[in-house]
C-alpha positions in Angstrom: 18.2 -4.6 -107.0 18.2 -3.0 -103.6 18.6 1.0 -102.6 22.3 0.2 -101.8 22.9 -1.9 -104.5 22.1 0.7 -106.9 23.7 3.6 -105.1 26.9 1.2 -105.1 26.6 0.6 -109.3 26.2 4.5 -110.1 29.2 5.8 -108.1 31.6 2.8 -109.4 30.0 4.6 -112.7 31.1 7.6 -111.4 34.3 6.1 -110.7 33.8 6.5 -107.2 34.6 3.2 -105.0 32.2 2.4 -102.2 34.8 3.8 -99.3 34.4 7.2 -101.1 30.9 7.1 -101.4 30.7 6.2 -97.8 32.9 8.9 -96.4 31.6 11.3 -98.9 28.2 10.7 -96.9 29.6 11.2 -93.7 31.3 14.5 -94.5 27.6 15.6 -95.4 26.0 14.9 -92.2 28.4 16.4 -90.4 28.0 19.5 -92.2 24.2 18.7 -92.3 24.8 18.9 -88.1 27.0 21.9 -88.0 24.2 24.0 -90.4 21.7 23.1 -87.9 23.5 23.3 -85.0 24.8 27.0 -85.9 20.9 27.6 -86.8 19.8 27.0 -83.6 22.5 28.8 -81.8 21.4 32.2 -83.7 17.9 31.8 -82.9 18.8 30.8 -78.9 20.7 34.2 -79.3 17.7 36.1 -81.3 15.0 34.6 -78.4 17.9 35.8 -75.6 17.9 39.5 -77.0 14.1 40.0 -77.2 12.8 42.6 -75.6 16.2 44.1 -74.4 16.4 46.7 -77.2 16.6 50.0 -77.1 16.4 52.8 -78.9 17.2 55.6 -76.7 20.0 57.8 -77.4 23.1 56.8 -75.7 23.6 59.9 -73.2 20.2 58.7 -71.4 20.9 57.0 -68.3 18.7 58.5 -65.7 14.9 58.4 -66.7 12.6 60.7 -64.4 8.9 59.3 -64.7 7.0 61.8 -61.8 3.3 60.6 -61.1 1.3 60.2 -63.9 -1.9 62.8 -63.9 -5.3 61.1 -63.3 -8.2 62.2 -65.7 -10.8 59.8 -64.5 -13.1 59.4 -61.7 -11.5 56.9 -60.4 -9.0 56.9 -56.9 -5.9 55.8 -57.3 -5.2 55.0 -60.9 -2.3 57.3 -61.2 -0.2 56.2 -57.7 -0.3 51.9 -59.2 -0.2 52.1 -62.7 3.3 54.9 -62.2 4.3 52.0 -59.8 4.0 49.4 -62.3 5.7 51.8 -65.1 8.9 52.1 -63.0 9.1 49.2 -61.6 9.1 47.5 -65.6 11.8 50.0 -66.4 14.0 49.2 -63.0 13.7 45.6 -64.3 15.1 46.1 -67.8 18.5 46.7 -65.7 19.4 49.8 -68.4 18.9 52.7 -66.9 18.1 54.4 -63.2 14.7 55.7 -62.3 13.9 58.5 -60.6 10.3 60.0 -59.7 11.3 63.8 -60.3 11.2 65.4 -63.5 14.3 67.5 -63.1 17.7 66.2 -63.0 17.3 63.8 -65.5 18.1 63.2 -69.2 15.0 62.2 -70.0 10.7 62.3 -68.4 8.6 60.2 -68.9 5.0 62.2 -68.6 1.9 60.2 -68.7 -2.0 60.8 -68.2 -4.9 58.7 -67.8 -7.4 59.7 -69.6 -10.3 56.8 -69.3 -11.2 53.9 -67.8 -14.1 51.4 -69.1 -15.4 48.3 -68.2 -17.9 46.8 -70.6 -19.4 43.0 -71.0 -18.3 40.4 -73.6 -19.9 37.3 -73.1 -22.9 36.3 -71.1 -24.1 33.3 -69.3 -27.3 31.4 -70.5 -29.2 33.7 -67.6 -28.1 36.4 -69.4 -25.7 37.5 -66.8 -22.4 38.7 -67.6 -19.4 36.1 -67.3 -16.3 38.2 -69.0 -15.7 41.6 -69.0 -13.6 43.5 -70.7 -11.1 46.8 -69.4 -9.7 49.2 -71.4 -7.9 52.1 -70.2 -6.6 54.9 -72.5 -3.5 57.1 -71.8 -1.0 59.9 -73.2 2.2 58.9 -72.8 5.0 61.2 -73.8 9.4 60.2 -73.4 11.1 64.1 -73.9 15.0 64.5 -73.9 15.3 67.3 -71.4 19.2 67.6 -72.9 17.3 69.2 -76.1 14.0 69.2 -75.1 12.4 66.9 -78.0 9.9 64.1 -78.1 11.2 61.2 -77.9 8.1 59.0 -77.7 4.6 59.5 -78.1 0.9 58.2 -78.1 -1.5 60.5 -77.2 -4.5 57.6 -77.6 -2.8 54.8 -76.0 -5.5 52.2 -75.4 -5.1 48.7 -73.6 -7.7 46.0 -73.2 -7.5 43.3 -70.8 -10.3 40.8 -70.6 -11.4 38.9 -67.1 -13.9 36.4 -65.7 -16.6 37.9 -63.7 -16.3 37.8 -60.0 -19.3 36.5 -57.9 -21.9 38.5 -57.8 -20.9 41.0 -60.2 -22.8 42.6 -62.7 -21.9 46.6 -62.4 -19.7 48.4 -64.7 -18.5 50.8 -62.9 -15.0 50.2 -62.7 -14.7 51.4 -58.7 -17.3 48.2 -58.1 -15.9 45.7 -60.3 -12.0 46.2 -59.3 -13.5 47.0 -55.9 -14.5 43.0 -55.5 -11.2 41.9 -57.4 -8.2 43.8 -56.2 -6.0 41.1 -58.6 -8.0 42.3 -61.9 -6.4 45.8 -61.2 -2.9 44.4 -60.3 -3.0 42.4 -63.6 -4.2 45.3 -65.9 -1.9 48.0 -64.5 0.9 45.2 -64.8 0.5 44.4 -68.2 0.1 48.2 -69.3 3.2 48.9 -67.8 4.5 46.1 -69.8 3.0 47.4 -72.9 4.1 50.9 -72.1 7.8 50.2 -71.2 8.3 47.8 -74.8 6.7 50.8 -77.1 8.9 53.0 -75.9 12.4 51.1 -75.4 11.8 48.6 -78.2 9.9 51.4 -80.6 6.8 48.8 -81.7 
């Protein structure tokens, strides 16, 4: 006896004819449809919302975030990586960024405090083909309206891995970002991304 054929003999058993059974099976795909349609309209909403939070209290609006103090060697560091930290925050659209640290409702103070470059996988010559760059920070978000901490991470470390360039094989950081200018643009970009989603998002 075929699939149909039984499905047909238990619902007459049932006392259910075969127009029933049949619009009884067209009322559940349509809710079947409806479930997953409404499934994937929360998670098209979820994927919309991510990283747009914000925890901030609601009477911040203006955010000052002055130059960020440089405690390496290094030239520079604290003029492009501020750059990058503002302009992530002017493109979350929520609130407007200043560079003074008066005048606003809240500051965002930062400091670099290191910068290393180190190897992590070499070539069969024994040279160096990926490096790896970490920087380390303190970053602090204060509400100047009561001056408390918003934010903090005192240890802040990112790593950022690249190929080597040409001819490189020095770590020191003013050599190897000094022969790839888009290594430095990268890894102050991506901070700043980091930076900006601890703080607004609270990971």
């Amino acid at each position: 006896m075929s699939v149909r054929r039984r499905e047909t003999s238990v619902f007459r058993r049932m006392g259910v004819g075969p127009h029933a059974h049949e619009e009884m099976q067209t009322k559940t795909s349509e809710l079947l449809t409806i479930v997953l349609a409404c499934s994937i309209a929360t998670m098209g909403c979820g994927y919309a919302l991510t990283g747009r939070g914000s925890f901030l209290p609601e009477h911040i609006r203006v955010i000052g975030v002055p130059t960020f103090t440089n405690l390496t060697p290094y030239f520079e560091l604290d003029q492009l990586f501020t750059e990058k930290v503002r302009a992530e925050l002017i493109g979350r659209g929520q609130y407007k960024i200043v560079p003074e640290s008066t005048g606003v409702d809240a500051v965002l103070i930062g400091r670099i405090t290191g910068l290393n470059i180190a190897p992590v996988s070499f070539t069969q010559d024994q040279q160096a083909s990926r490096y790896v760059a970490t920087i380390t920070a303190s970053i602090e978000l204060r509400d100047t309206l009561d001056d408390r901490v918003l934010w903090q991470n005192p240890s802040l470390a990112f790593r950022e891995e690249f190929e080597a360039a040409s001819g490189t094989d020095a770590l020191d950081a003013n050599a190897f970002f000094g022969q790839s200018e888009n290594a430095m643009q990268r890894l102050s970009t991506e901070f700043a991304r980091a930076v900006v989603s601890a703080i607004l998002e609270a990971f």
